[in-house]
N, CA, C and O atoms as CSV, one atom per row, in Angstrom:
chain,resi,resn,atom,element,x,y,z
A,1,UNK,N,N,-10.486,-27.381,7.633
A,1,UNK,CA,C,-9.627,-26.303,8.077
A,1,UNK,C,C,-8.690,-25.873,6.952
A,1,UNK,O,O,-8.252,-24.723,6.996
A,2,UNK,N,N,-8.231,-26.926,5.642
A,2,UNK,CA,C,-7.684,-26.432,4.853
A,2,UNK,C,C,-8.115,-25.410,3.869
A,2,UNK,O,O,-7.268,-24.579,3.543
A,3,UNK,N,N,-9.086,-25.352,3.438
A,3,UNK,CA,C,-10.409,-24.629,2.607
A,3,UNK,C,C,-10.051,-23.270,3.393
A,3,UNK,O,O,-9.531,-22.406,2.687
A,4,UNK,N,N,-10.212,-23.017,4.474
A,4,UNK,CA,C,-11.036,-22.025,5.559
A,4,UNK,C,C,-9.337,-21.281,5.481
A,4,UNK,O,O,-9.124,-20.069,5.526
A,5,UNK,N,N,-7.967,-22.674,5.319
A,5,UNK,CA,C,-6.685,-21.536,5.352
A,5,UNK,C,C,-6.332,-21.090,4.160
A,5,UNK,O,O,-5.471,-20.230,3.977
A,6,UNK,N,N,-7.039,-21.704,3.211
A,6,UNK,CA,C,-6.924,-20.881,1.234
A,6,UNK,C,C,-7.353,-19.441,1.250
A,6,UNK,O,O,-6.951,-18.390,0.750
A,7,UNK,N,N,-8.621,-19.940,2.259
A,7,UNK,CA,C,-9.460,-18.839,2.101
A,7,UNK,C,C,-8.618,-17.547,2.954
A,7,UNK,O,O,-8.591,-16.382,2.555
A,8,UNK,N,N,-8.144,-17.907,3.845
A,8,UNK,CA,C,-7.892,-16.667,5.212
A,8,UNK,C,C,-6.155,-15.943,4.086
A,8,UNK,O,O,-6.206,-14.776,3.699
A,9,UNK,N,N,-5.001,-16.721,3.782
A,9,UNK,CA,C,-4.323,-16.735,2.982
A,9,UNK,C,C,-4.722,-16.023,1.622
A,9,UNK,O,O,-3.704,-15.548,1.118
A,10,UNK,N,N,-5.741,-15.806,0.929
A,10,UNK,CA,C,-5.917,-15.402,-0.442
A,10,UNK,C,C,-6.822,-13.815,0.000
A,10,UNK,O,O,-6.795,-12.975,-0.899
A,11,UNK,N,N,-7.572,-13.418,1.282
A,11,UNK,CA,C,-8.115,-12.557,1.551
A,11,UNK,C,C,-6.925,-11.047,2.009
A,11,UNK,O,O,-6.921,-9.819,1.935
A,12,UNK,N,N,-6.097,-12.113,2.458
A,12,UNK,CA,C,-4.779,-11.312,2.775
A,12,UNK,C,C,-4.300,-10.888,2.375
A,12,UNK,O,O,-3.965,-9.752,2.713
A,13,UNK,N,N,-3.726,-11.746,0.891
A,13,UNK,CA,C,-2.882,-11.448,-0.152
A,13,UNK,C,C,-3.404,-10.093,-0.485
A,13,UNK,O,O,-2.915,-9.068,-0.011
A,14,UNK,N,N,-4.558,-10.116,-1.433
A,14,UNK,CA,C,-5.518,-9.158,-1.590
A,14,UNK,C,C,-5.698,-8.232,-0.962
A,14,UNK,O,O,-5.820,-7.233,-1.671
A,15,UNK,N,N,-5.799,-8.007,0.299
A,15,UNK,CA,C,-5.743,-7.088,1.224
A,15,UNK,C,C,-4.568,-6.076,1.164
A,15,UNK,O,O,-4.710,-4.890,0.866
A,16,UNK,N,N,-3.222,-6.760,1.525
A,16,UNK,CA,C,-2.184,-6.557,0.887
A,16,UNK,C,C,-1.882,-5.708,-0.785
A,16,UNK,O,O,-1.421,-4.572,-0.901
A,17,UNK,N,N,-2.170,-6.360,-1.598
A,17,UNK,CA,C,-2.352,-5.973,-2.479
A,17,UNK,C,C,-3.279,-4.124,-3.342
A,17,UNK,O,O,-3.180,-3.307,-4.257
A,18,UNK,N,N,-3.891,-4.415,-2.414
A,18,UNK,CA,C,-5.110,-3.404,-2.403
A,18,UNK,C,C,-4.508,-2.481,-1.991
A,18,UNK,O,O,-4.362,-1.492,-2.708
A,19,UNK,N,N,-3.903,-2.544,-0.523
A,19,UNK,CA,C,-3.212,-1.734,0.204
A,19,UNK,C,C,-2.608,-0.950,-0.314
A,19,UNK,O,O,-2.894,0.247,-0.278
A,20,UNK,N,N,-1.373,-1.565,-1.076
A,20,UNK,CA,C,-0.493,-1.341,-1.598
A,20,UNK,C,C,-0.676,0.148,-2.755
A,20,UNK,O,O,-0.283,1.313,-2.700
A,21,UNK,N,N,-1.466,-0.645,-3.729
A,21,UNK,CA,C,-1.605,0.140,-4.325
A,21,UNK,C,C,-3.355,1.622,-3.941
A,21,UNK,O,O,-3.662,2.633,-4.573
A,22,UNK,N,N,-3.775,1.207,-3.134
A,22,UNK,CA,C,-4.509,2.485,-2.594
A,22,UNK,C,C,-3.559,3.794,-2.066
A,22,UNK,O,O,-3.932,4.966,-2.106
A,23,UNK,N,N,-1.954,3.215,-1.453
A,23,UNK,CA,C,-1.121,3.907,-0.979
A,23,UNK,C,C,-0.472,4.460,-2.587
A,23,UNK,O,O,0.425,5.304,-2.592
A,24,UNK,N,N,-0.778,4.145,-3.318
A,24,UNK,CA,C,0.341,4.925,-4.436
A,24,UNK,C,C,1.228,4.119,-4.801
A,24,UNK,O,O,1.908,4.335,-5.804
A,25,UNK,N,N,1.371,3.042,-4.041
A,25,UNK,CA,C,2.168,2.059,-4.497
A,25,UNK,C,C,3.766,2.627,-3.878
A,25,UNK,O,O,4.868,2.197,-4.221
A,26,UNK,N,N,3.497,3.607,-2.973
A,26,UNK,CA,C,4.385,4.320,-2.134
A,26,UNK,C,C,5.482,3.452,-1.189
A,26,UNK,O,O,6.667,3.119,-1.187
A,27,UNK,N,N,4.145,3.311,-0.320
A,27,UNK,CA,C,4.687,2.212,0.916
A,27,UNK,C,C,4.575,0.594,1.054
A,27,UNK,O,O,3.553,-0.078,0.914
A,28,UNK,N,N,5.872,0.145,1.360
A,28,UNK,CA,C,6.376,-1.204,1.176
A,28,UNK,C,C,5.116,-1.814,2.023
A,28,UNK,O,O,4.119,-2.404,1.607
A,29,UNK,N,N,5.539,-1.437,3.472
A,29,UNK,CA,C,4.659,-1.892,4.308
A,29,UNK,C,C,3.598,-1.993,4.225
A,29,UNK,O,O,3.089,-2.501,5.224
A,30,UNK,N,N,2.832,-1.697,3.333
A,30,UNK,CA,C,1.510,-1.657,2.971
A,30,UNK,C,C,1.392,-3.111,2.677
A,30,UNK,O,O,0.539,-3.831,3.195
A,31,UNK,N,N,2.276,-3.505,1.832
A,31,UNK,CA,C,2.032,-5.060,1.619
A,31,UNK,C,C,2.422,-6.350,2.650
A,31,UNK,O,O,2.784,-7.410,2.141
A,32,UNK,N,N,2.324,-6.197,4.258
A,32,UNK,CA,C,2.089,-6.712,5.266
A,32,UNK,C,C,1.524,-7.658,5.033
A,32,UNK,O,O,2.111,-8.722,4.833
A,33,UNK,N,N,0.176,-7.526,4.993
A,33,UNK,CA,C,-1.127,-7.898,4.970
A,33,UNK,C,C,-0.311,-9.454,3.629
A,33,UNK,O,O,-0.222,-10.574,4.131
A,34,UNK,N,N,0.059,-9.316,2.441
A,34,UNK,CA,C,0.056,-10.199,1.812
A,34,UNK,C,C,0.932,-10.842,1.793
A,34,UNK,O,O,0.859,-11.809,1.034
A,35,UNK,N,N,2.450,-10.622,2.752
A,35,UNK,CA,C,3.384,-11.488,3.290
A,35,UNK,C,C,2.692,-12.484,4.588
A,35,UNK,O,O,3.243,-13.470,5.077
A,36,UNK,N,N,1.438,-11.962,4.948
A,36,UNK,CA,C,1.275,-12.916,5.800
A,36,UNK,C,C,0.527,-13.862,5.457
A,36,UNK,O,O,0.792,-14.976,5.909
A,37,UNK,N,N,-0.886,-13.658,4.358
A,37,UNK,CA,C,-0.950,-14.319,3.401
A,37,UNK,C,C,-0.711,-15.487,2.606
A,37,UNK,O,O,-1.196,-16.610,2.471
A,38,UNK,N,N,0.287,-14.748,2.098
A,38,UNK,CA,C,1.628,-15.842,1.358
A,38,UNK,C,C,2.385,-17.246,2.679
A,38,UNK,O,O,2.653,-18.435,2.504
A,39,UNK,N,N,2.474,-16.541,3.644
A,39,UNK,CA,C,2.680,-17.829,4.593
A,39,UNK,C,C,1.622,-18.626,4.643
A,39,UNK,O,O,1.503,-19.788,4.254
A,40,UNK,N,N,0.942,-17.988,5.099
A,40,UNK,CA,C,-0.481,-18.645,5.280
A,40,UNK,C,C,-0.884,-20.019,4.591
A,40,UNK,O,O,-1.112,-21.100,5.134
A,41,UNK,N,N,-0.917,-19.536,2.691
A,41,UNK,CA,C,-0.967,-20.186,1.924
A,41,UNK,C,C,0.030,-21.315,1.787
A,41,UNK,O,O,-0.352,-22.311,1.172
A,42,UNK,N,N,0.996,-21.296,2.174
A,42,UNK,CA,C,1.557,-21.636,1.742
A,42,UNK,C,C,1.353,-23.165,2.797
A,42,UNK,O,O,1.113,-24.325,2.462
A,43,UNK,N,N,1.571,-22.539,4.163
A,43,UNK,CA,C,0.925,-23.481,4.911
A,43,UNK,C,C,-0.340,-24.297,4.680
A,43,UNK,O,O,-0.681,-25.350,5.219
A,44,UNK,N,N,-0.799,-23.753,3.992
A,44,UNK,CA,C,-2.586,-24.636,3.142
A,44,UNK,C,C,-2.421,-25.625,2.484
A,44,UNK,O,O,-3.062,-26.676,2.507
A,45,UNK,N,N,-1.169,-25.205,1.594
A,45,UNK,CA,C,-0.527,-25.898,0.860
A,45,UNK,C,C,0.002,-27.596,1.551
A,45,UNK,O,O,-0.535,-28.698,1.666
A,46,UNK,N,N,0.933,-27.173,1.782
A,46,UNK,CA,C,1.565,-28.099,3.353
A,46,UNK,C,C,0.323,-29.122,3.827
A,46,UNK,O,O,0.377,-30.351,3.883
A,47,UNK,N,N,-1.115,-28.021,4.238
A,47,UNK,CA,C,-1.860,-29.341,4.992
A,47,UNK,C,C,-2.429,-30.275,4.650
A,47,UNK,O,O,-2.866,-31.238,5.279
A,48,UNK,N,N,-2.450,-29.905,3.178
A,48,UNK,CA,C,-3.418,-30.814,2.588
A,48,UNK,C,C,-2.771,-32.172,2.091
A,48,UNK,O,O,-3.395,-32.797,1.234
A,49,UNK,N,N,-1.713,-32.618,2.504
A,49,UNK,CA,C,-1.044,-33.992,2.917
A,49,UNK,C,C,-0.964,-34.524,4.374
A,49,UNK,O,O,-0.092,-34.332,5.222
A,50,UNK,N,N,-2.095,-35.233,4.432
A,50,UNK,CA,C,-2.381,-35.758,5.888
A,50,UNK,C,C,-1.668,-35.518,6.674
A,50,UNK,O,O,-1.924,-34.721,7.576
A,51,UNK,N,N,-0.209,-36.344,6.513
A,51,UNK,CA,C,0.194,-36.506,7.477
A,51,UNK,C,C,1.084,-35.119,7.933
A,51,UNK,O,O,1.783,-35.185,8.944
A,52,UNK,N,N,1.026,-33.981,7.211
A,52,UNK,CA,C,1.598,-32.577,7.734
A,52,UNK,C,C,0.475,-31.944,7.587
A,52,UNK,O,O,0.485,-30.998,6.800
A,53,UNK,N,N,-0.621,-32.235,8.195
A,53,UNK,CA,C,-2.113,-30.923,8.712
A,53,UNK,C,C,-1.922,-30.389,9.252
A,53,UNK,O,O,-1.868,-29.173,9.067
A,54,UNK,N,N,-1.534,-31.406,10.999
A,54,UNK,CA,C,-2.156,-30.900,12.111
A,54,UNK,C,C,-0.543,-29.631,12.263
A,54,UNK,O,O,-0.445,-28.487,12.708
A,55,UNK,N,N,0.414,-30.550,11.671
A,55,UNK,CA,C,1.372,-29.160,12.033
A,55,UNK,C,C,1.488,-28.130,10.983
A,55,UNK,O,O,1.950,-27.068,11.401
A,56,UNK,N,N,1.254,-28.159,9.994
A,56,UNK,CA,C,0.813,-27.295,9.141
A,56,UNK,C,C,0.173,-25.791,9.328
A,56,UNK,O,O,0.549,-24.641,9.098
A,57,UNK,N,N,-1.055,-26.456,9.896
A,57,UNK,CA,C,-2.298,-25.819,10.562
A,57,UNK,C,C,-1.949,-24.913,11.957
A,57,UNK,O,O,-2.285,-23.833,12.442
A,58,UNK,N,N,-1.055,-26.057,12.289
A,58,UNK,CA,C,-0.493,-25.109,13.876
A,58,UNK,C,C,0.034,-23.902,13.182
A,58,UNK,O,O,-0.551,-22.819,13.226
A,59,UNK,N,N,1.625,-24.194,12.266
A,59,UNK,CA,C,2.269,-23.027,11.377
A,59,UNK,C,C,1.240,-21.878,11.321
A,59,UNK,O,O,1.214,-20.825,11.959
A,60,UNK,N,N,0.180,-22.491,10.143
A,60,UNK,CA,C,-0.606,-20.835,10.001
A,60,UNK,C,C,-1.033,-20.342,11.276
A,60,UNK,O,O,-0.660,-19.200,11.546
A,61,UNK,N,N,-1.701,-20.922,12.085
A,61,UNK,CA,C,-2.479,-20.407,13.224
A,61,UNK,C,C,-1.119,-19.879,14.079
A,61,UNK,O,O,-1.575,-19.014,14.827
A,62,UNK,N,N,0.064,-19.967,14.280
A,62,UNK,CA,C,1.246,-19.161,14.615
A,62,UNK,C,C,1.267,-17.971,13.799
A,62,UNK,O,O,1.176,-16.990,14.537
A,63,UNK,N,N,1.351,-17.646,12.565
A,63,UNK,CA,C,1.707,-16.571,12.188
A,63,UNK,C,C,0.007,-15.947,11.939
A,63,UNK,O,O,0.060,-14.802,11.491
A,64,UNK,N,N,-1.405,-16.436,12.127
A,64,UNK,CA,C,-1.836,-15.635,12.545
A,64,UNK,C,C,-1.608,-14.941,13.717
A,64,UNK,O,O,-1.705,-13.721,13.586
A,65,UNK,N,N,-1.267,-15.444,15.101
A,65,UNK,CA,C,-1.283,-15.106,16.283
A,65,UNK,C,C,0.047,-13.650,16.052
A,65,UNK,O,O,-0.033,-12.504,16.496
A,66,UNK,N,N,1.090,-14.230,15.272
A,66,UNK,CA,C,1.912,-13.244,15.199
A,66,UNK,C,C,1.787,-11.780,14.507
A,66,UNK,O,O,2.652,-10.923,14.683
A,67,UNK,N,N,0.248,-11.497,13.435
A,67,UNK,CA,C,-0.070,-10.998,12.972
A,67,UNK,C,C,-0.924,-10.182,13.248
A,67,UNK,O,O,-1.040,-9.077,12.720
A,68,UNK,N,N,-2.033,-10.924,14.633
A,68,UNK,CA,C,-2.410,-10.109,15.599
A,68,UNK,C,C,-1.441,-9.132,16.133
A,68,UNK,O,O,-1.310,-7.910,16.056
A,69,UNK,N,N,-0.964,-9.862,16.562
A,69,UNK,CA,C,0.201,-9.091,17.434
A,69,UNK,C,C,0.689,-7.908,16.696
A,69,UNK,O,O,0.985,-6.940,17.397
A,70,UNK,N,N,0.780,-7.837,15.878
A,70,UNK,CA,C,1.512,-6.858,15.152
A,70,UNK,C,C,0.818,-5.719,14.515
A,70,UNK,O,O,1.222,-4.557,14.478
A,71,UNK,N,N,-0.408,-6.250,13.959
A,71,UNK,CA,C,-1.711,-5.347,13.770
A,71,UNK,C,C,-2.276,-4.618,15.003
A,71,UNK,O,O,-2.674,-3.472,14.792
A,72,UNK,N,N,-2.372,-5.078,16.210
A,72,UNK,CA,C,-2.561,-4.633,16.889
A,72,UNK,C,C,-2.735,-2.932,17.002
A,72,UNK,O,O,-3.822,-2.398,17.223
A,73,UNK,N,N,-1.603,-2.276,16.830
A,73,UNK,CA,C,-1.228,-0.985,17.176
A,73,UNK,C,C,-1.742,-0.595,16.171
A,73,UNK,O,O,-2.099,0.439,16.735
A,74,UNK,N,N,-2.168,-0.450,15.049
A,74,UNK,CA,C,-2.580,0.350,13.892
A,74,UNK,C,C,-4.283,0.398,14.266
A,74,UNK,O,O,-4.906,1.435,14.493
A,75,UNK,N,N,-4.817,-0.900,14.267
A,75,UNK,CA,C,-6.172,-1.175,15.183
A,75,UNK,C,C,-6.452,-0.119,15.949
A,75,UNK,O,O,-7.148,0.809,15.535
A,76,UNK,N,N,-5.897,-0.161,17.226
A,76,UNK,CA,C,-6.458,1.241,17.993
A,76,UNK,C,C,-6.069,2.373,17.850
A,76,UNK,O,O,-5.955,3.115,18.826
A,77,UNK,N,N,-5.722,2.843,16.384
A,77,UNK,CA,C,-6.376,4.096,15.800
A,77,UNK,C,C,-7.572,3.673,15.297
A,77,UNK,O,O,-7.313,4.256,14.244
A,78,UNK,N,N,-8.507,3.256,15.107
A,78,UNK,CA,C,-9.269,3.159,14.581
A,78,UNK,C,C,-10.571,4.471,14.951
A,78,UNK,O,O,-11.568,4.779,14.298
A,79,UNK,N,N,-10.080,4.977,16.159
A,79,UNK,CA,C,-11.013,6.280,16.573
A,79,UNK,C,C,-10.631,7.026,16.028
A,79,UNK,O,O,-11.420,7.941,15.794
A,80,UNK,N,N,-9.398,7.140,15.539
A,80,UNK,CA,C,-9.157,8.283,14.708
A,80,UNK,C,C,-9.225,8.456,12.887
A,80,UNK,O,O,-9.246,9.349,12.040
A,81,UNK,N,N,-9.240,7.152,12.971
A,81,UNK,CA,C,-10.035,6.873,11.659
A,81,UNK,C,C,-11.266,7.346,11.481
A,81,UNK,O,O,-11.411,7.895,10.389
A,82,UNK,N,N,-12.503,7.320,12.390
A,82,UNK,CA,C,-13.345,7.803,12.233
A,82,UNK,C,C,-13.539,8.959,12.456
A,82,UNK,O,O,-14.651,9.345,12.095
A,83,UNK,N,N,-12.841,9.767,12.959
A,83,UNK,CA,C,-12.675,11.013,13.923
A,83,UNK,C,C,-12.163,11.921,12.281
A,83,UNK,O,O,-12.505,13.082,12.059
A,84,UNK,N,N,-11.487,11.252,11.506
A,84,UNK,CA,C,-10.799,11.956,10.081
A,84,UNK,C,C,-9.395,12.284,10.672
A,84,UNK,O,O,-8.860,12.970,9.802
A,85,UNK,N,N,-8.585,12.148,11.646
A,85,UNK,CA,C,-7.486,12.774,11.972
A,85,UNK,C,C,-6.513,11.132,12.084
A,85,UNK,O,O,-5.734,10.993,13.026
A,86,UNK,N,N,-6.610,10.483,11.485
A,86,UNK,CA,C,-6.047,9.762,10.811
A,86,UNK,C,C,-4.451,9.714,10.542
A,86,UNK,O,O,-4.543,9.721,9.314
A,87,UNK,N,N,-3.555,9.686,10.692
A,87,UNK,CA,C,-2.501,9.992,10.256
A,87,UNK,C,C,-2.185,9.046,8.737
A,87,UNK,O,O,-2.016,9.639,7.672
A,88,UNK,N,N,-2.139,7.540,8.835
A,88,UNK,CA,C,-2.540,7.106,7.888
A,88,UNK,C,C,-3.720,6.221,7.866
A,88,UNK,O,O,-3.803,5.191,8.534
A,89,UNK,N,N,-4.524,6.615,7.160
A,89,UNK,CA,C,-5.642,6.247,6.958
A,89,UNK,C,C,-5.800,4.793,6.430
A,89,UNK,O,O,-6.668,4.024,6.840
A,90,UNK,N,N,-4.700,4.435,5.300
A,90,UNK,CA,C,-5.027,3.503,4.720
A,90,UNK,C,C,-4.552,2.240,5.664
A,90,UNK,O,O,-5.173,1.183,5.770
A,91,UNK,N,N,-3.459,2.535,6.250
A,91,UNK,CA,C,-2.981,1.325,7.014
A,91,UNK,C,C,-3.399,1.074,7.974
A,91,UNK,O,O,-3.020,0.012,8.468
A,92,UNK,N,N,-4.601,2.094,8.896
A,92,UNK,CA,C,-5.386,1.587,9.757
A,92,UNK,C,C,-6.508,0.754,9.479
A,92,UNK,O,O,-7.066,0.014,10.288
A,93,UNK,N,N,-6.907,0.985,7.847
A,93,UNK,CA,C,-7.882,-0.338,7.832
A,93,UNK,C,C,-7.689,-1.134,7.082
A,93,UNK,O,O,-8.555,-1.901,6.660
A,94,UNK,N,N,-6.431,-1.128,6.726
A,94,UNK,CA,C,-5.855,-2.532,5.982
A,94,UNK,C,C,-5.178,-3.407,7.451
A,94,UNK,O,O,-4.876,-4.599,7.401
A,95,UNK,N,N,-5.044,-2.664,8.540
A,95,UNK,CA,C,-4.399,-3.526,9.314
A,95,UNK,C,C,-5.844,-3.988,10.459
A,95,UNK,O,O,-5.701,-4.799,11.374
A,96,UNK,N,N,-7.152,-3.289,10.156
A,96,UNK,CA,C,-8.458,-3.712,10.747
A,96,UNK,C,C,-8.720,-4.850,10.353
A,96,UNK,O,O,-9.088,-5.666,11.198
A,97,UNK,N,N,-8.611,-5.262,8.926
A,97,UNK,CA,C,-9.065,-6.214,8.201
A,97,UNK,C,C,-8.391,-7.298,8.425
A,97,UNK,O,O,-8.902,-8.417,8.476
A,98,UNK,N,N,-6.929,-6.995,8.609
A,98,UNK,CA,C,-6.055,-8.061,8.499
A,98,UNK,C,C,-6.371,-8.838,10.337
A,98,UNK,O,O,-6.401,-10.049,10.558
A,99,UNK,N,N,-6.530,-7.939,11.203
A,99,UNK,CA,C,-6.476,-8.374,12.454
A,99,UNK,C,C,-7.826,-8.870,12.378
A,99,UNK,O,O,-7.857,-9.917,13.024
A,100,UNK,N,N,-9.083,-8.577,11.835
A,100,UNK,CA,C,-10.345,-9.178,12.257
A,100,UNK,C,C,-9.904,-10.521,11.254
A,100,UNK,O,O,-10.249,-11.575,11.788
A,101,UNK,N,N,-9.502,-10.634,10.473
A,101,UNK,CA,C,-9.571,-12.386,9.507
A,101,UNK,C,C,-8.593,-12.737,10.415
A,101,UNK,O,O,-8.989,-13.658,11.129
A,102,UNK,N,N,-7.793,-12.475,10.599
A,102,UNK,CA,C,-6.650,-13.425,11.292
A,102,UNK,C,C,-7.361,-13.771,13.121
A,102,UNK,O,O,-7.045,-14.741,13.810
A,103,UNK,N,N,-8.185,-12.839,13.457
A,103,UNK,CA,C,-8.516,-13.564,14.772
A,103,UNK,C,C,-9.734,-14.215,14.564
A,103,UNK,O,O,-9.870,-15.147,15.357
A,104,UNK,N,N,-10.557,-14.091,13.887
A,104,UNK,CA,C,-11.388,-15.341,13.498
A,104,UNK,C,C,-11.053,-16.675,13.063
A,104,UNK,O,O,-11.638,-17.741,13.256
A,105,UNK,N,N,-9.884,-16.373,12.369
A,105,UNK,CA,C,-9.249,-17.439,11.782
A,105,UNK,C,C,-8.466,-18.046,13.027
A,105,UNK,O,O,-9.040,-19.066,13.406
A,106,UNK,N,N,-7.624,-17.821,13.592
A,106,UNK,CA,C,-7.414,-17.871,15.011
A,106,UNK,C,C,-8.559,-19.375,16.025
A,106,UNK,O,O,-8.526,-20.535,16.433
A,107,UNK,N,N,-9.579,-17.886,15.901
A,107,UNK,CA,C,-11.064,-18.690,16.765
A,107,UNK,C,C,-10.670,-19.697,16.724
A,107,UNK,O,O,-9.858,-20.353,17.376
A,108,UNK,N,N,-11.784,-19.972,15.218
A,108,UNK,CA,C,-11.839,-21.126,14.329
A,108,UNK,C,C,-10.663,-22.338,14.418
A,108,UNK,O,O,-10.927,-23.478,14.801
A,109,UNK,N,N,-9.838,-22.063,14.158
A,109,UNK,CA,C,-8.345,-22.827,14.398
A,109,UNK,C,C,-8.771,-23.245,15.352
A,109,UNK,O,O,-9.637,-24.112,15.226
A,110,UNK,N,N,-8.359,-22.820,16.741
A,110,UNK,CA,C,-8.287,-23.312,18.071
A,110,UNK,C,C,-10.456,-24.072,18.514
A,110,UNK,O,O,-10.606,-25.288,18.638
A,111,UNK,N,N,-11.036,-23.627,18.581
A,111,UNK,CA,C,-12.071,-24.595,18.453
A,111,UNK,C,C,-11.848,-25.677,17.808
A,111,UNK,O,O,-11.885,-26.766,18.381
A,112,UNK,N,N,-11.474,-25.502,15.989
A,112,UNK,CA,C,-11.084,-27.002,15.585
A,112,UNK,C,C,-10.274,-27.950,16.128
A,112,UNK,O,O,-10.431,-29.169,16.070
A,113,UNK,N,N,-9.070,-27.111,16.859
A,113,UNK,CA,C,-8.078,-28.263,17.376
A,113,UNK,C,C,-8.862,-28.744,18.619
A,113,UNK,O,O,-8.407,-29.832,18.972
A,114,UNK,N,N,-10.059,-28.251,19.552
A,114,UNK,CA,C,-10.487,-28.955,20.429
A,114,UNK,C,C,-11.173,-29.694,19.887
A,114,UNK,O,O,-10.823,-30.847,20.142
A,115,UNK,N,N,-12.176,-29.633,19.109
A,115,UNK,CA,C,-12.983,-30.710,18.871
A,115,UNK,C,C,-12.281,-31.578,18.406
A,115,UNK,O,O,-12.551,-32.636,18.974
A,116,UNK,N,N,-11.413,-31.718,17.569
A,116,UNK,CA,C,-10.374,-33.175,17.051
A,116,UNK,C,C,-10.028,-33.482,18.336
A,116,UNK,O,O,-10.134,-34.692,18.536
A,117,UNK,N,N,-9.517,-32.629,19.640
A,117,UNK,CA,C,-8.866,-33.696,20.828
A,117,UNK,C,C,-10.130,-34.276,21.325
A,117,UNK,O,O,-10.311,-35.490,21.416
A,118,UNK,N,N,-10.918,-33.460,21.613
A,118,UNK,CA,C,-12.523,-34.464,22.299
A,118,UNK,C,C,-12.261,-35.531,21.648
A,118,UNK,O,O,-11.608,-36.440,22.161
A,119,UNK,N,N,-12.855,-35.602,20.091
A,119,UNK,CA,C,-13.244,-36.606,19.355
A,119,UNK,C,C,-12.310,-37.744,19.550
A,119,UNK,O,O,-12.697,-38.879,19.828
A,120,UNK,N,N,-11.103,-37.414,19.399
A,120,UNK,CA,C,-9.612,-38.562,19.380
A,120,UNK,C,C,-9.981,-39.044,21.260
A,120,UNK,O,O,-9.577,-40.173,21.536
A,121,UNK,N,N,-10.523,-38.444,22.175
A,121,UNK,CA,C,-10.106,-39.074,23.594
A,121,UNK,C,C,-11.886,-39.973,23.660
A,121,UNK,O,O,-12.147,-40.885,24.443
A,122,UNK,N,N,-12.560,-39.570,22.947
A,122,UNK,CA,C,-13.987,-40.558,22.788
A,122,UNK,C,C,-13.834,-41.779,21.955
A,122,UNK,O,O,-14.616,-42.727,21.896
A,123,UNK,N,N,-12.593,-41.601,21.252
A,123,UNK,CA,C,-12.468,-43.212,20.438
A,123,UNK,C,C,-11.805,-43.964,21.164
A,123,UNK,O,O,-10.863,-43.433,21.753
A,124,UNK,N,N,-12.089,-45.706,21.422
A,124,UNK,CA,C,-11.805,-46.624,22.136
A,124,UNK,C,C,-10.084,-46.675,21.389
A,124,UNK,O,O,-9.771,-46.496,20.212
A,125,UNK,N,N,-9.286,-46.958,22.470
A,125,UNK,CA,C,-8.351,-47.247,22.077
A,125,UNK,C,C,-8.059,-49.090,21.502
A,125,UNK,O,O,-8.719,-50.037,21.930
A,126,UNK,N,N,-7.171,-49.174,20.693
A,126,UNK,CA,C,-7.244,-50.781,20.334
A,126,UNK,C,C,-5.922,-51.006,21.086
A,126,UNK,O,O,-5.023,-50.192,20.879
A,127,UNK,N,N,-5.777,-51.694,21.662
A,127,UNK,CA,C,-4.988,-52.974,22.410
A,127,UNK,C,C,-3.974,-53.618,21.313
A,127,UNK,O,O,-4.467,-53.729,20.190
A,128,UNK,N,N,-2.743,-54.021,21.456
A,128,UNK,CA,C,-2.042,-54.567,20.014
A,128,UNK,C,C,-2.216,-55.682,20.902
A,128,UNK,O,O,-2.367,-55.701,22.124
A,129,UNK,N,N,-2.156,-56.816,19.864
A,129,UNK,CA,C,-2.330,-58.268,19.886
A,129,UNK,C,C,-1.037,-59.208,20.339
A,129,UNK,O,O,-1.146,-60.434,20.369
């Protein structure tokens, strides 16, 4: 899951980045996408010491959820993206991109945290002596 949050974190940045400057380098907000990113990462960072994963991991998978959330509204323009009446064009599919990685990433997250609870309630517990 740490790999998979380098990865979701560095697609962002980039995203962000891209954004940014496809806009002219105009609009701040354009670089959304790589403040969330930058958490992200940073949280990657964080998990890859055992014993701060699992909350680590929660962190990013929070500010994906919060990133949904927020992408959201730019998302359903997306008919008008195709339609050409667009108002801004660029931030409807910098904020497509950002909401489809972040809810896969999401998925992914939450499947992983079930299979670790299965797995942890199938191991015998040991008894202290």
């Amino acid at each position: 899951m740490t790999g998979l949050t380098f990865a979701v974190g560095g697609i962002l940045t980039a995203t962000g980045i891209v954004a940014y400057f496809a806009s002219d380098a105009n609009s701040i907000t354009a670089l959304i996408p790589s403040a969330l990113g930058t958490l992200i990462l940073i949280a990657a960072v964080i998990s890859r010491a055992p014993k701060t994963r699992r909350h680590a991991i929660h962190a990013a998978l929070a500010i994906a959820l919060l990133g949904i959330a927020g992408t959201s509204m730019n998302v359903m323009k997306i008919g008008e993206l195709f339609a050409g009446t667009a108002e801004r064009p660029n931030a409807v599919i910098a904020s497509t991109v950002t909401f489809v990685v972040l809810l896969v990433f999401l998925a992914v997250g939450i499947a992983s945290f079930v299979r670790a609870r299965r797995y942890r309630a199938q191991q015998p517990t040991s008894a202290p002596a």
